[in-house]
matplotlib code that plots the C-alpha trace (Angstrom):
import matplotlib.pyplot as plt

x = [58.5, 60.9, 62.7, 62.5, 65.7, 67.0, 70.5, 68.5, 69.0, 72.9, 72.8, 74.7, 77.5, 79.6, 76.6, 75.8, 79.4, 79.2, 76.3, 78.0, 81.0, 79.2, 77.3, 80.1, 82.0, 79.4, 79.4, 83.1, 82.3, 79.9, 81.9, 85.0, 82.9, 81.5, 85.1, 85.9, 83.1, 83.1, 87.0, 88.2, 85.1, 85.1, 86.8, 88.8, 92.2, 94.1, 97.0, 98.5, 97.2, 98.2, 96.8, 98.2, 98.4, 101.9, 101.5, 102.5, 101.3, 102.4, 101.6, 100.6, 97.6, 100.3, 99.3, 101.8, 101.5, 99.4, 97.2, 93.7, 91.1, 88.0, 84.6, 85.4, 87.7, 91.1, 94.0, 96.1, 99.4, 100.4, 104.2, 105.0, 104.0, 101.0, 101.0, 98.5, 98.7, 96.2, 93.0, 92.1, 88.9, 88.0, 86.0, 85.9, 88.0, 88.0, 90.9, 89.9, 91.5, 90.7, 91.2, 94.3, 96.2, 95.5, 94.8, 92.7, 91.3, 87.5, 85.1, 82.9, 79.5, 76.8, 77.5, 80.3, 82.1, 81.2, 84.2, 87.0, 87.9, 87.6, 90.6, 90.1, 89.5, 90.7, 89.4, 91.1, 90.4, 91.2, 94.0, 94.4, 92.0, 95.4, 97.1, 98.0, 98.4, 95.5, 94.0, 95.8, 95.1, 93.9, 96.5, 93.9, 91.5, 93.0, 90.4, 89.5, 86.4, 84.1, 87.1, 86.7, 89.2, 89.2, 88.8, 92.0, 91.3, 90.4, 91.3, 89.4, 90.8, 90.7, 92.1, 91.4, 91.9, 91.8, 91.4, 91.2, 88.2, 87.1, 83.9, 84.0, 85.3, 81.5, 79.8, 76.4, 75.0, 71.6, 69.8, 66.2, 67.6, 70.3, 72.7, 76.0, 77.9, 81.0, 82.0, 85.1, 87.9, 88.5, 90.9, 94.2, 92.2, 92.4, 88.5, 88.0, 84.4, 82.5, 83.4, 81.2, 82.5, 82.3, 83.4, 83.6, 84.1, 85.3, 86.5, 90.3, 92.4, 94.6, 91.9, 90.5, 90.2, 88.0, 85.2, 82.8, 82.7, 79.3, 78.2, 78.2, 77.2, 77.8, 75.8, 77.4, 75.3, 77.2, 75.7, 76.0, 79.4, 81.7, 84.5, 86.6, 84.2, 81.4, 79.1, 79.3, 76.3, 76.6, 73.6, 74.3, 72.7, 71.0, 69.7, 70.8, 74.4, 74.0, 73.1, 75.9, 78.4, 76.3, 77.5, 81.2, 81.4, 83.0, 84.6, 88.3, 88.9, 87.2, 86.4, 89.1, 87.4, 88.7, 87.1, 88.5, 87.2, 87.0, 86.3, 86.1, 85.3, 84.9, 86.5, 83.2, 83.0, 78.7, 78.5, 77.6, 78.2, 77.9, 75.0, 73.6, 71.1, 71.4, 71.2, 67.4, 65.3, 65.4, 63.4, 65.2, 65.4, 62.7, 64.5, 65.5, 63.4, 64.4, 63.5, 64.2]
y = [-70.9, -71.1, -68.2, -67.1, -67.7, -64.8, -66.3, -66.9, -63.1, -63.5, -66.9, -66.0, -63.4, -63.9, -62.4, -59.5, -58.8, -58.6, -56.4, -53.7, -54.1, -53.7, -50.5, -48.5, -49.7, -47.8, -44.7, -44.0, -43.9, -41.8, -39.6, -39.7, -38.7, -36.1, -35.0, -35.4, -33.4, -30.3, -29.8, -30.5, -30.6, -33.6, -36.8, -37.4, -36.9, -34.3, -34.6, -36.7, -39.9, -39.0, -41.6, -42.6, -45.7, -47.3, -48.1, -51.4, -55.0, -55.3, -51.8, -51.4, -48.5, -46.7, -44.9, -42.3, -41.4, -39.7, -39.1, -39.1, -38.9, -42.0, -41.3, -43.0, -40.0, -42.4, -40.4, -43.0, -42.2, -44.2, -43.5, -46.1, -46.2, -48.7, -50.4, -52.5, -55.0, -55.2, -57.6, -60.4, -59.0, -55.8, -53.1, -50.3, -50.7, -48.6, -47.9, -47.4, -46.7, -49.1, -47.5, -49.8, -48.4, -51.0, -50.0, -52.6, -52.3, -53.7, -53.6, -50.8, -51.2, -49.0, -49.7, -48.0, -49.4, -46.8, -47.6, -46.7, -43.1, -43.3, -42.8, -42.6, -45.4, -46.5, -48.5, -52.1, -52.8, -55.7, -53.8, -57.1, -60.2, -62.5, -63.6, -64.2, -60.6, -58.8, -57.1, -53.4, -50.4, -47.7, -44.7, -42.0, -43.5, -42.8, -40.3, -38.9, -37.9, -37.7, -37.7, -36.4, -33.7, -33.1, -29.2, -27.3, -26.6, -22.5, -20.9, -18.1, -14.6, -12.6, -9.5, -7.0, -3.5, -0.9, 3.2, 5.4, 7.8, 11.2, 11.6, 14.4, 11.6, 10.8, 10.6, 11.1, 11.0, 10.5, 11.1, 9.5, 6.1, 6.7, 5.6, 7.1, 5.9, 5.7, 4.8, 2.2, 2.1, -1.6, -1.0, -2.6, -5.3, -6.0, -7.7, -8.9, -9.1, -7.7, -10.3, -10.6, -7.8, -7.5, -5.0, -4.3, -0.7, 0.2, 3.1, 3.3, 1.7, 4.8, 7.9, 5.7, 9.6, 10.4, 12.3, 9.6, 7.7, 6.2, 3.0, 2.7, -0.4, -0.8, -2.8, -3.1, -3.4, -4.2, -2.2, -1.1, -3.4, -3.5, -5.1, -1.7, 0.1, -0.3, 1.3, 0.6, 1.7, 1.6, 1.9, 3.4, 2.0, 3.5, 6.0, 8.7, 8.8, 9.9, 13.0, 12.9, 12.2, 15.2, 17.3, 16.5, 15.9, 19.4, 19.6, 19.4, 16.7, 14.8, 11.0, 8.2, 5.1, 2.2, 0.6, -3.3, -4.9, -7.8, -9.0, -13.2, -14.1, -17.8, -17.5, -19.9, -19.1, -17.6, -17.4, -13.7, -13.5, -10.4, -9.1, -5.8, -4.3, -0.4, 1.4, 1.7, 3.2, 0.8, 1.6, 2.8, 0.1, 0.1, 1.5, -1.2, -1.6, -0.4, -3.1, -1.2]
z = [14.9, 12.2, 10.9, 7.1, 5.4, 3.4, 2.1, -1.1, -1.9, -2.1, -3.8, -6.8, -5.5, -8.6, -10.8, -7.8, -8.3, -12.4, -12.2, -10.0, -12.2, -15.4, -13.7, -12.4, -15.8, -18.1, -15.1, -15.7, -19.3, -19.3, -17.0, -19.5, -22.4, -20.4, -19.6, -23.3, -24.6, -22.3, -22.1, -25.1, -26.9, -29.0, -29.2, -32.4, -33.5, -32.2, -35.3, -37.6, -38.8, -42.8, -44.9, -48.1, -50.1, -52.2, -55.6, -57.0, -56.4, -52.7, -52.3, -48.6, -47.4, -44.7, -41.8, -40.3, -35.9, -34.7, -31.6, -30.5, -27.9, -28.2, -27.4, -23.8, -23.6, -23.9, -24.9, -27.8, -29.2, -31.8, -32.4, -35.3, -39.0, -39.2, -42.9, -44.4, -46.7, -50.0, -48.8, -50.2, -51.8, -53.4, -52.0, -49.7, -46.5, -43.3, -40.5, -37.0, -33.5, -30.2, -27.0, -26.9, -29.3, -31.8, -35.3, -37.8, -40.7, -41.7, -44.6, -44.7, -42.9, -42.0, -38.1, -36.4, -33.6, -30.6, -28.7, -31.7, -33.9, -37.4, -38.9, -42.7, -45.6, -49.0, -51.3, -52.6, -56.4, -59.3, -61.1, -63.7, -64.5, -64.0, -61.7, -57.8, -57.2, -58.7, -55.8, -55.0, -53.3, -55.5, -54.8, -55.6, -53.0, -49.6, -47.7, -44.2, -44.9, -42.3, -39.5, -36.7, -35.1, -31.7, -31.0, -29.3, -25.3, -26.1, -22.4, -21.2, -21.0, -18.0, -17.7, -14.1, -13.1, -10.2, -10.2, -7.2, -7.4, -5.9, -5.7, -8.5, -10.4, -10.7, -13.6, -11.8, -8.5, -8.8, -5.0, -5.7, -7.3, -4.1, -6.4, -8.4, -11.4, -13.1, -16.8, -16.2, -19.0, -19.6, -22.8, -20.9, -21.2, -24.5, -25.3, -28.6, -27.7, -24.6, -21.7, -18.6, -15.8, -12.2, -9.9, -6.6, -4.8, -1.0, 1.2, 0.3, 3.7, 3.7, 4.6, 8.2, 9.1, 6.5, 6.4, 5.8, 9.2, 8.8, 7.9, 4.1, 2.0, -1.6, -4.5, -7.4, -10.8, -14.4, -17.1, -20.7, -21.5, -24.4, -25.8, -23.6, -20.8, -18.8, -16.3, -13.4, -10.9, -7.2, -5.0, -2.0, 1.5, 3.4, 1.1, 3.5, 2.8, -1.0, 0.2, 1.9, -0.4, -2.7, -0.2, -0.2, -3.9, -4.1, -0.4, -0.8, 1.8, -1.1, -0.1, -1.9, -3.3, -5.5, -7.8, -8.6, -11.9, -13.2, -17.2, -18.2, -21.7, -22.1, -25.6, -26.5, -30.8, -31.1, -27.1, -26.2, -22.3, -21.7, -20.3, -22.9, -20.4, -20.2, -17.0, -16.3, -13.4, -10.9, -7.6, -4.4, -1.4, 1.3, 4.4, 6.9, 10.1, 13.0, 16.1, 19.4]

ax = plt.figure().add_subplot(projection="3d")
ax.plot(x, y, z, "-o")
ax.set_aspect("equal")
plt.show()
């Protein structure tokens, strides 16, 4: 019995190889526009570039530094004054940025390169019927129009705090919802705009002889923010224990919590994170089963 060959599968490893290539080429370029668009959320130029054009009949269309990020997410700088000669015919010319560095300068077409910024165009005209000289850049004609700029990197701001509470500290301790709450003061924090909040809450370390020796679980829930306060509701588990703390609200060996916050705005321009939801009813937990 003769066995099937199979070396006809890797007959042409030169073109196996090109394919991967070519595949893993057009991966990391869509990952570097990804990178480009979400972090510094557009490619373009970040600054300079100023385009202007000399007068005269060897005028030249100069173009000053400046840097820029490509669609592939490339990061050019260009640190010499590009200059550009009048063309041999009239019409309307456009300047553009390879990934190389390399600034040229083509006739104005419908199709854009995809791999190259648009840096601005001018327009070359016949400034006399005579002559060897007769085509020069119009001076008035130098535009960016329709130039990208690549947005600045906006950080977000984040900004924390931490009080120590009695329990008569409490706005409210409500015993059916088995839950109690407290209006937080988040001014220090200086929000233009409410951010999103979290918080957390725990026994304070220094009262380990406090009165409240029990188990006691916290859940947190974020409520009624704004740009400087927010509510924060704590639902007690199990249900028990808010009677509990009822009862000691008033006792002087009062029980010490802290209350740590947190507040993150995105600093993302018609973004509302924060959540606007008031402090509703919400049921009280079923009570855990007890396996014995």
């Amino acid at each position: 019995m003769t066995a099937v060959p199979h070396a006809h599968l890797f007959r042409n490893r030169h073109r196996l190889t090109g394919q991967e290539l070519a595949w893993a080429s057009r991966r990391l370029t869509m990952l570097d526009g990804h990178h480009v668009a979400k972090v510094h959320g557009r490619h373009g130029v970040i600054g300079g570039f100023e385009l202007s054009a000399q007068s005269g009949t060897a005028g030249a269309l100069v173009l000053l530094p400046g840097q820029a990020y490509t669609p592939y997410g490339d990061l050019v700088n260009v640190s010499c004054t590009k200059r550009f000669l009048p063309p041999e015919d009239p019409g309307r010319y456009e300047l553009w940025l390879g990934f190389d560095g390399r600034v040229f300068l083509e006739g104005h077409r419908t199709c854009r390169p995809g791999n190259a910024t648009y840096l601005g165009s001018a327009e070359a005209v016949v400034w006399v019927p005579y002559g060897s000289d007769r085509i020069r850049w119009l001076t008035s004609s130098p535009s960016t129009v329709g130039r990208l700029m690549a947005t600045e990197r906006q950080r977000a701001h984040v900004a924390s705090g931490t009080e120590q509470l009695r329990l008569s500290d409490l706005d409210s301790i409500d015993l059916v919802a088995q839950t109690i709450t407290r209006r937080v003061v988040t001014t220090n924090g200086q929000f233009e705009r409410p951010p999103l909040y979290f918080a957390s809450v725990a026994v304070a370390d220094t009262l380990g002889d406090s009165v409240v020796n029990a188990p006691l679980e916290w859940f947190v829930d974020i409520c009624d923010p704004s740009s400087d306060a927010f509510t924060a509701r704590v639902q007690i588990h199990p249900g028990s224990r808010v009677d509990d703390l009822a009862d000691l609200r008033d006792n002087p060996n009062d029980v010490v919590v802290e209350l740590t916050w947190l507040g993150v705005d995105p600093a993302r321009p018609g973004v509302h994170p924060a959540d606007p939801s008031s402090c509703t009813t919400m049921p009280p937990p079923p009570d855990p089963v007890i396996i014995s």
